[in-house]
N, C-alpha and C positions, 0 to 999 in steps of 0.2 A: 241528514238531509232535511229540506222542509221547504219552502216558498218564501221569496223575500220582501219585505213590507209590511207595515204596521196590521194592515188590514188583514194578515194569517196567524199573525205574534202569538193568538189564543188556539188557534185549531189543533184539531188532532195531528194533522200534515206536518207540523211543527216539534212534535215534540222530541225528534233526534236534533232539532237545533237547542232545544232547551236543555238536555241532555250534554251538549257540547258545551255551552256556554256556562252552565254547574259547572261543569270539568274544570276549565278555564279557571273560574271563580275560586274554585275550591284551595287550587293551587297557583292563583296568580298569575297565570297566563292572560296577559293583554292581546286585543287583536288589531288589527290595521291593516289595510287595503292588501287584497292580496297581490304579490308581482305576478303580471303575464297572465292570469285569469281573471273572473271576473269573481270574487268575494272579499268577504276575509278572513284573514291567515294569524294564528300565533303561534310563537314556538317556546319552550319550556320544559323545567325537569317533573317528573313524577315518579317519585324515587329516584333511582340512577335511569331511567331511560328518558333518554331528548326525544323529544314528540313534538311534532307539529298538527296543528287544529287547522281546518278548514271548515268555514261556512260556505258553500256555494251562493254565490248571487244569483243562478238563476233560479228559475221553476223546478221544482222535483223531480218534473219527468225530463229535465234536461241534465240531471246533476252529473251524467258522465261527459257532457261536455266540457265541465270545470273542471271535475277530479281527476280525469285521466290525464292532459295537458300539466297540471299542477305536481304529481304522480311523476310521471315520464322528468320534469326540469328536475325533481328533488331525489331524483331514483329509489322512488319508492315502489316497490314490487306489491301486486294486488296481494300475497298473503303476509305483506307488513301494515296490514291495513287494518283497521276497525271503523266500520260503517253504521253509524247508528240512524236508524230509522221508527215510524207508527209501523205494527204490525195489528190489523183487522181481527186475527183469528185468535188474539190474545184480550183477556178484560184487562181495563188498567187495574195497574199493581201489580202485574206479572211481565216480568224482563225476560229474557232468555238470550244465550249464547251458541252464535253456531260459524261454523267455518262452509264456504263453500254450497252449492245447491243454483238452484234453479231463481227466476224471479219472483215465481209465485203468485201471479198476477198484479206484482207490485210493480209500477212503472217507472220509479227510480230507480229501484234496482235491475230492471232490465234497462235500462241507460246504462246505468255502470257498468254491467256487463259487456255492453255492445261496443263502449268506446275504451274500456280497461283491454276487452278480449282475451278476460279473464271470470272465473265463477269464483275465486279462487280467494275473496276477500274474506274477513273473519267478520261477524255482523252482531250487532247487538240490536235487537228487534224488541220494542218496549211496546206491550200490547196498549190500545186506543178499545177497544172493542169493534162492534160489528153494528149495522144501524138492523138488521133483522130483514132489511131489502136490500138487495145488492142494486137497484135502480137509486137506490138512496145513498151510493155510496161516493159520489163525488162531492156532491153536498155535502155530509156527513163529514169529511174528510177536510175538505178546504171552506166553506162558507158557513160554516155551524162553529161557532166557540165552544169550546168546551168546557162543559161545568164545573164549577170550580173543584168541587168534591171529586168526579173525576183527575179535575189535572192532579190533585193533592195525593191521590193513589198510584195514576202513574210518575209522578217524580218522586215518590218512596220507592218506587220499582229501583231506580237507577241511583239513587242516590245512598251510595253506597258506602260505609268506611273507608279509610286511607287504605289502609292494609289491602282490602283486593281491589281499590280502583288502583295501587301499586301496583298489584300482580297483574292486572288487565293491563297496563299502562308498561309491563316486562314480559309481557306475550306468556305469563305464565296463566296460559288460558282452564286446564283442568282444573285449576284450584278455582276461580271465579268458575265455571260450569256447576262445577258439584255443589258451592255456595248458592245460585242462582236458581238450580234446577231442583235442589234438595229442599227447600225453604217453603213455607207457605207466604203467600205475596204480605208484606210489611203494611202495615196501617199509619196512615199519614201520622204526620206528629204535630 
C-alpha cells in the first residue's frame, strides 16, 4: 500500500510500494493498468507460484477500495494475500511477518479490513520508525521524505534472497517468519 504520485515516491507511506515494485523487479514482473480498478496490476511466477501484484491507485487510507474489488474479480480469498505496508512501531531495518489482527491504528489496513470483511490477510509490515509525537505523525508519514540512510535500511529489511522471497511467494510462511523474526535487521549494502 502507499499513496499515488511522484510527490509521496520518497515517503515513509510508500514503502509497501517500494517493497512491491523490488518484488516485481527482482523477478520480471511487468505492470500495467489494472482491469476494473483503479491501479496497477502484474502477474508472474516466483518459483512455482503464479501471483499477481497490485499497486492501488488511490490513497492508503482508501486501499480497500481497490483491493477488495480487484480480490473478489480474481477470487482471491483475504488469507491468499500478502499486504505489505510502513509499520510506525517498527525502526527501519526490521520487517516482520504476521497473519491476521487488528488495524492497529493503521488506516490502510483498517480500509482493508472493512471492504475485504476480512482480518484474515497475511501482512508483511516493514517498520518506517515513529516521529516521537504522534501529533507528528501524518507529516511524518506522507509530507516528509525519507532519508536516504533510512530508506537504505528499510529496503535491506525486505529485500530478501530468492529462496525465502520463494517461500513467501508459496505461502510457505514459517520458514520466512523464523528467518525475519530470528535475524538482527540487515545493514544496507
Amino acid at each position: 500500500m502507499g499513496n499515488p504520485g511522484p510527490a509521496y515516491a520518497a515517503t515513509r507511506h510508500n514503502i509497501g510500494v517500494n517493497f512491491v515494485r523490488y518484488l516485481a523487479s527482482r523477478f520480471g514482473i511487468g505492470f500495467a493498468a489494472a482491469n476494473r480498478v483503479k491501479g496497477e496490476a502484474g502477474r508472474g511466477l516466483i518459483g512455482v507460484a503464479d501471483v499477481r501484484l497490485l499497486l492501488p491507485g488511490s490513497y492508503m487510507n482508501q486501499s480497500g477500495e481497490v483491493v477488495a474489488p480487484y480480490a473478489r474479480y480474481y477470487r482471491v480469498a483475504p488469507e491468499e494475500m500478502l499486504v505489505a505496508y510502513d509499520e510506525v512501531a517498527f525502526e527501519p531495518g526490521i520487517a516482520r511477518l504476521k497473519t491476521g489482527g487488528g488495524a492497529n491504528g493503521h488506516n490502510g489496513v483498517k480500509s482493508l479490513i472493512e471492504h475485504l470483511g476480512s482480518r484474515d490477510f497475511h501482512r508483511l509490515r516493514i517498520g518506517v520508525g515513529h516521529p516521537g509525537d504522534k501529533a507528528q505523525m501524518v507529516r511524518y508519514l506522507t509530507a516528509t521524505s525519507m532519508p536516504a540512510e533510512e530508506r537504505a535500511r528499510a529496503a535491506a529489511a525486505f529485500e530478501l534472497d530468492d529462496e525465502l522471497l520463494v517461500a513467501l511467494a508459496e505461502g510457505k510462511l514459517q520458514a520466512v517468519m523464523n528467518r525475519l523474526h530470528g535475524s538482527a535487521p540487515p545493514s544496507p549494502t
